[in-house]
C-alpha positions in Angstrom: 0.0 0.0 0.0 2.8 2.5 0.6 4.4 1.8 -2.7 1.6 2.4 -4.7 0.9 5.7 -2.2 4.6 7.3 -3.4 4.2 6.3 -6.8 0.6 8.3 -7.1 2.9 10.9 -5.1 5.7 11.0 -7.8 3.1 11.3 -10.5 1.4 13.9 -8.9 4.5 15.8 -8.4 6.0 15.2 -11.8 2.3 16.1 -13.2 2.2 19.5 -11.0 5.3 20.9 -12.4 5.3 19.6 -16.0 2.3 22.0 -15.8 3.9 24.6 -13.6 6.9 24.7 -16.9 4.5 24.7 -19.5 2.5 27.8 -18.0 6.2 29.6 -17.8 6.5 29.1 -21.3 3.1 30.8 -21.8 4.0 33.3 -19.6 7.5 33.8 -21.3 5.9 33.8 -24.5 3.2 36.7 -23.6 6.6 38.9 -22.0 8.2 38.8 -25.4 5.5 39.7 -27.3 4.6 42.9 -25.4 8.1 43.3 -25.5 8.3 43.0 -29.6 5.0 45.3 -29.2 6.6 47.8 -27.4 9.6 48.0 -29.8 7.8 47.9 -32.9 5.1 50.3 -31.9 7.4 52.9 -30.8 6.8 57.0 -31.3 9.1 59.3 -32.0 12.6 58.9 -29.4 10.7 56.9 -26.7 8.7 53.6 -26.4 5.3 53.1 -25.0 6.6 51.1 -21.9 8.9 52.3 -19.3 11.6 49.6 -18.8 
């Protein structure tokens, strides 16, 4: 029975942060295209953003 508890563990841990990477990438993704936004869509000496 505790075999079978830590391997449900494992999975569940393993399943938590392939999903916790793959919203990163989203997240990573969204960044640089604001970022691409921002230089594209820039007017006159400055950009939209402050960084």
């Amino acid at each position: 029975m505790v075999p079978l508890l830590l391997v449900l563990l494992l999975i569940l841990v393993l399943f938590g942060a392939g999903f916790a990477v793959d919203v990163l990438w989203y997240i990573a993704l969204a960044v640089l295209v604001v970022w691409l936004l921002g230089f594209l869509l820039r007017s006159g000496n400055g950009r939209w953003y402050r960084w």
